[in-house]
N, C-alpha and C positions, 0 to 999 in steps of 0.2 A: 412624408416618409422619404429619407436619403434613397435614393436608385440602388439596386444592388451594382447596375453598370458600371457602377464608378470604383469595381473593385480592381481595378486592372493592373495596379497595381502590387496587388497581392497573388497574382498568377504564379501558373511555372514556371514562367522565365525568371521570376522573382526569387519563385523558391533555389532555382537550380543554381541564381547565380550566388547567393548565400555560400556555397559550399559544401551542404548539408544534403547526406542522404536517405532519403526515405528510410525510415527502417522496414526489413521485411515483414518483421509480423505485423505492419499498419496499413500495410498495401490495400488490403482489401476494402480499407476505410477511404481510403484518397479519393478526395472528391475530384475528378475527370477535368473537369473547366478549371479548378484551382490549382492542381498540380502538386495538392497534400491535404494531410487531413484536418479539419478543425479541430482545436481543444476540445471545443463542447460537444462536436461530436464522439471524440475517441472517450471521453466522458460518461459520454449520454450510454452509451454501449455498454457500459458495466453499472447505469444507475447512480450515477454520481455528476453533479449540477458543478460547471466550471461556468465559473465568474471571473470578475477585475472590479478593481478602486480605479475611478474616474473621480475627477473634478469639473465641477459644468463647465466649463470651456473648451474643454475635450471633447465634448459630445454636442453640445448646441446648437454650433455651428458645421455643417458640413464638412469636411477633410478626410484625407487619407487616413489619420488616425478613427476618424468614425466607422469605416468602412471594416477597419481590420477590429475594432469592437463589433458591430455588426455579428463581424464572419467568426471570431475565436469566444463568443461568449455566448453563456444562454443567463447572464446573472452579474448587474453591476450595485451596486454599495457605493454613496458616493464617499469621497475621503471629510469634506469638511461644513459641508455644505448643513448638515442636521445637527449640527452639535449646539448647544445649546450657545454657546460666548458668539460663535456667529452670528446666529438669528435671532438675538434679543440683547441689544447693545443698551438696552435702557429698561427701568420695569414699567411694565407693560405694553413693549415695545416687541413687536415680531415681525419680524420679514420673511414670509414663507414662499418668495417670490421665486430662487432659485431651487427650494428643493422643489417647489409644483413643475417646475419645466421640465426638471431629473425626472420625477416619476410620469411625468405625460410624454417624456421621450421613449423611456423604458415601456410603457404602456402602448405605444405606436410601433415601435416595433416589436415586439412580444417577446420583449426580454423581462426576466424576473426582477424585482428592486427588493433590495434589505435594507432596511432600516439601520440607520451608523449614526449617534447614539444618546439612548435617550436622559443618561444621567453620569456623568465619567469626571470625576475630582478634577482634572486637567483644565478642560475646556467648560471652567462653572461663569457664568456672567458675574464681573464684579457686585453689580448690584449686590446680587444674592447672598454675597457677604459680608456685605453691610449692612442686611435686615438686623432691624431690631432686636425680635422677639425668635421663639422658637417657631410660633404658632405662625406669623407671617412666611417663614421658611419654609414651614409645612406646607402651608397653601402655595406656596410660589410655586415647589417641588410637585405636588399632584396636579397642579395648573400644567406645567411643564408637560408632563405624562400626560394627562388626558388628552391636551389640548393636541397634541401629534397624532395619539394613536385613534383618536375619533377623525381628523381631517383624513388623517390617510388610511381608514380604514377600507378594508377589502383589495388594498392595492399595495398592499406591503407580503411580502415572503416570511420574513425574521425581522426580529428586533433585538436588538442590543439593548436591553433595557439596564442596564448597570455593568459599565465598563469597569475593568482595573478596581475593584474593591478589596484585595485580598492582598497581602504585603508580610510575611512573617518578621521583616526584619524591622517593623516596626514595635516587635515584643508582647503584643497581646494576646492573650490566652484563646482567642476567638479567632486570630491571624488576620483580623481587619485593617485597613490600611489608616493611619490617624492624619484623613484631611477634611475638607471640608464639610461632606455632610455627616460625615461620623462625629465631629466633632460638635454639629449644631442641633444635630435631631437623634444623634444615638445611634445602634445599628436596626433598628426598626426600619430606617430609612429604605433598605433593600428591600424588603418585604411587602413595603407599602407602597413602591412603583412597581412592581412585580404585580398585583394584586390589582393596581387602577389600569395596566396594559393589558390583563388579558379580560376585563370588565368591558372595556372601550375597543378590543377588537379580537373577541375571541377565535378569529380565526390565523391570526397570526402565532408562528412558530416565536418562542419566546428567550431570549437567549442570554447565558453569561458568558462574558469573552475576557479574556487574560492573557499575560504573556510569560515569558522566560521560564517554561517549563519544559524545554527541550532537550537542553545537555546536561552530560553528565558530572556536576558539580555540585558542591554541599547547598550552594545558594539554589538553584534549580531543583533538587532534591525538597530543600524545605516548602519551596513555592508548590509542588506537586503535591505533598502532602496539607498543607495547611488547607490548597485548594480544594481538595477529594473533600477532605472533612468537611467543607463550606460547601459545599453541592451537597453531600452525606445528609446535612441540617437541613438545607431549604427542600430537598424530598422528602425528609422524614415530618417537615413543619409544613407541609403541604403548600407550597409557595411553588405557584404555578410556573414552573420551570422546564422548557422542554429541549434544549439545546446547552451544547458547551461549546465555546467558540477558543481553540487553540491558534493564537496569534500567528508562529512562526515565524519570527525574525529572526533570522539567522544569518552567521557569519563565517567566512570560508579561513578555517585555522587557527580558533580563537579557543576552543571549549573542545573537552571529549564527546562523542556523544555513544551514548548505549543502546543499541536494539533491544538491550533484555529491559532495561529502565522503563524505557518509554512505551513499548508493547506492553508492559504490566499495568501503566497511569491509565491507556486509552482503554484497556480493557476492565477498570477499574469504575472507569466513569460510564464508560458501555452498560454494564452491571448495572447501575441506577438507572435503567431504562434511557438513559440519553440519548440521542443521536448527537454526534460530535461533526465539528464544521474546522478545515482549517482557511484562518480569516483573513490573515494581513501577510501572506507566505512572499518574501525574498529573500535573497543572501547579497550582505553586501561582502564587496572584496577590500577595504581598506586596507588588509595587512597580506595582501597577495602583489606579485609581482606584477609591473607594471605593461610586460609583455600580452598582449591581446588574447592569442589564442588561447599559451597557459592560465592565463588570468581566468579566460569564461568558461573552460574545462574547470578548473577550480572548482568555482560555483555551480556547473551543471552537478558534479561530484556530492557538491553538498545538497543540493537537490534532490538527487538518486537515494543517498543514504536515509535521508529522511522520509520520502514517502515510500520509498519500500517497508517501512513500517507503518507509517501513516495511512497509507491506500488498503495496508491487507485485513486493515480493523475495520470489519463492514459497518461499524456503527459509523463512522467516518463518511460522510454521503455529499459534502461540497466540499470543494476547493479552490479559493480566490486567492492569487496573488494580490498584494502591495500596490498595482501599477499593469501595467504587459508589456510597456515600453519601456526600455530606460530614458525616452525624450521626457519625460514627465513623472519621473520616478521622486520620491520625497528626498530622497536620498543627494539624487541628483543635483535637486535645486535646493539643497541646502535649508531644509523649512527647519530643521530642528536636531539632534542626536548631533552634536558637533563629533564625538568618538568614532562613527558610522563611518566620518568622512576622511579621503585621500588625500593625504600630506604633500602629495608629490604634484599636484596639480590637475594631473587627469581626472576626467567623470569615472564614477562609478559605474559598474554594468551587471546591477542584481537582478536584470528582470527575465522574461523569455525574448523578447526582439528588442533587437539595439535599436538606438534614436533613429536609424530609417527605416525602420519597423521592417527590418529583416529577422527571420529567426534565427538561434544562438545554439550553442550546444546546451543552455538552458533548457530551451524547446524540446528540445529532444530527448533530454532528460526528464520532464514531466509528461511528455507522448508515450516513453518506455513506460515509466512509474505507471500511466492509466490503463495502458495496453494490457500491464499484466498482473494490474489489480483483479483481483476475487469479484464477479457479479454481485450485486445487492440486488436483491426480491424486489 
């Protein structure tokens, strides 16, 4: 286990030299030796589980970055590590060698681990595409499922068991997204890892996660809707569903966004007994000025606006950013969303602490947002 001693860099001196002042209403959380409060503490206060997306080399290895995971999280998710095209480059090929380090880390220090994801169009193994038949697909697909949720049973929080299924603009009456396993096994396919995940670890919370349901646009509008009715079906079809995972990516100056809108979707899906998670939360600033402090007020802004409605929907009980740094943000290092990215040359800064894991006006914006969130039971 990492020493806590080695947080000394995350002190008061740390804090103070940031810029950044305490707010008063959090005073009473500040932890004395650190010189402010933690995320997962100002969290934990109102019942709601503050996490981050790590990648194992962030955490394996001892660093200043482990330490401020350590101190701001009670819940890490890794980014890439479980997806299926990673850990199975061949069939019948699996390399389960870095997710077991992730969760015996997460397990050593007694941070939560979520499962990230057990079946998502994006990241499918070639192979799997070139099966033959339906029936070897099938088997491949519950191979997949079982074989995760039985190794890491009892040591998982949530699962993502079917990412990104839902697409309206692909025109189907159903609002199913038309790729790959829609296309080889039908929509039965959701139902049927749904059904082998909570078989193989019934203790796990079980989850659908999505994105672009935030602002207030015709395209975001239909994604909310087609999504409500695709949740509406797998509770009404008894498919064991206990979570909605609200992506959150979000952009500072791109889209309107509506308190009336989005306070009606969460409390929509609230209604179907859910408890709702948001999953993958950053803002990037690509079409914000290039200026520093304007730039990460920006983004703290679009921050604010959004979990002041996200936070007051008690059925909403985690909250994991994208990252916590920008040193390591997807964003940053260019892994993918070419649109995402700054024209001008500069990094990007969607996270809560910039690349010296100082905190931002981010930070402080999601400190406010937890502060004076509503209790959950």
């Amino acid at each position: 286990m990492i020493a806590i001693t080695r947080r000394r860099l995350l002190g008061t001196g740390a804090f103070a030299a940031s810029g950044l002042a305490i707010p008063g209403a959090l005073r009473a959380a500040v932890d004395s030796t650190e010189g402010r409060p933690s995320l997962k503490d100002l969290a934990r206060r109102k019942g709601i589980k503050f996490g981050t997306a790590v990648a194992a080399p962030q955490v394996l290895e001892p660093t200043d970055f482990t330490d401020l995971v350590e101190r701001e999280v009670a819940l890490i998710v890794p980014e890439n590590e479980m997806k299926w095209f990673e850990m199975s480059p061949a069939q019948g090929v699996v390399n389960y060698e870095l997710p077991d380090r992730m969760v015996d880390f997460a397990q050593a220090e007694g941070i939560v681990f979520r499962g990230h994801c057990l079946v998502w169009y994006w990241r499918t193994p070639w192979w799997f595409q070139k099966l033959p038949t339906r029936a070897e697909a099938e088997a491949a697909l519950i191979d997949r499922v079982r074989s995760m949720t039985l190794r890491y049973a009892g040591r998982i929080d949530t699962w993502d068991v079917v990412n990104e299924a839902v697409e309206p603009k692909d025109g189907r009456a159903d609002g199913l997204r038309e790729a790959v396993f829609l296309k080889v096994l039908g929509p039965g396919y959701i139902d049927l890892a749904y059904h082998h995940a909570r078989e193989c670890d019934p203790k796990a919370a079980l989850v659908y996660n999505d994105y672009d349901i935030e602002y207030d646009t015709p395209e975001h509008e239909a994604k909310r809707t087609a999504v409500l009715r695709f949740l509406e079906r797998m509770k009404h079809d008894g498919v064991p569903l206990d979570r909605f995972g609200v992506q959150g990516h979000l952009t500072v100056g791109k889209m309107p966004f509506s308190e009336t809108k989005f306070r009606r979707f969460l409390a929509d899906v609230a209604g179907l007994g859910l408890h709702i998670m948001v999953t993958e939360l950053d803002v990037t600033d690509e079409l914000a000025p290039g200026d520093i402090p304007r730039r990460d007020q920006l983004v703290a802004d679009e921050y604010s606006r959004f979990l002041a409605v996200a936070l007051d929907e008690k059925a909403v009980d985690t909250l994991i950013p994208w990252g916590l740094s920008d040193r390591y943000s997807w964003i940053v290092r260019h892994e993918h969303a070419k649109e995402k990215w700054r024209t001008d040359g500069l990094d990007g800064r969607p996270l809560p602490f910039d690349a010296a894991l100082q905190p931002k006006p981010a930070w402080t914006a999601i400190a406010h947002a937890l502060d004076g969130a509503p209790s959950r039971s």
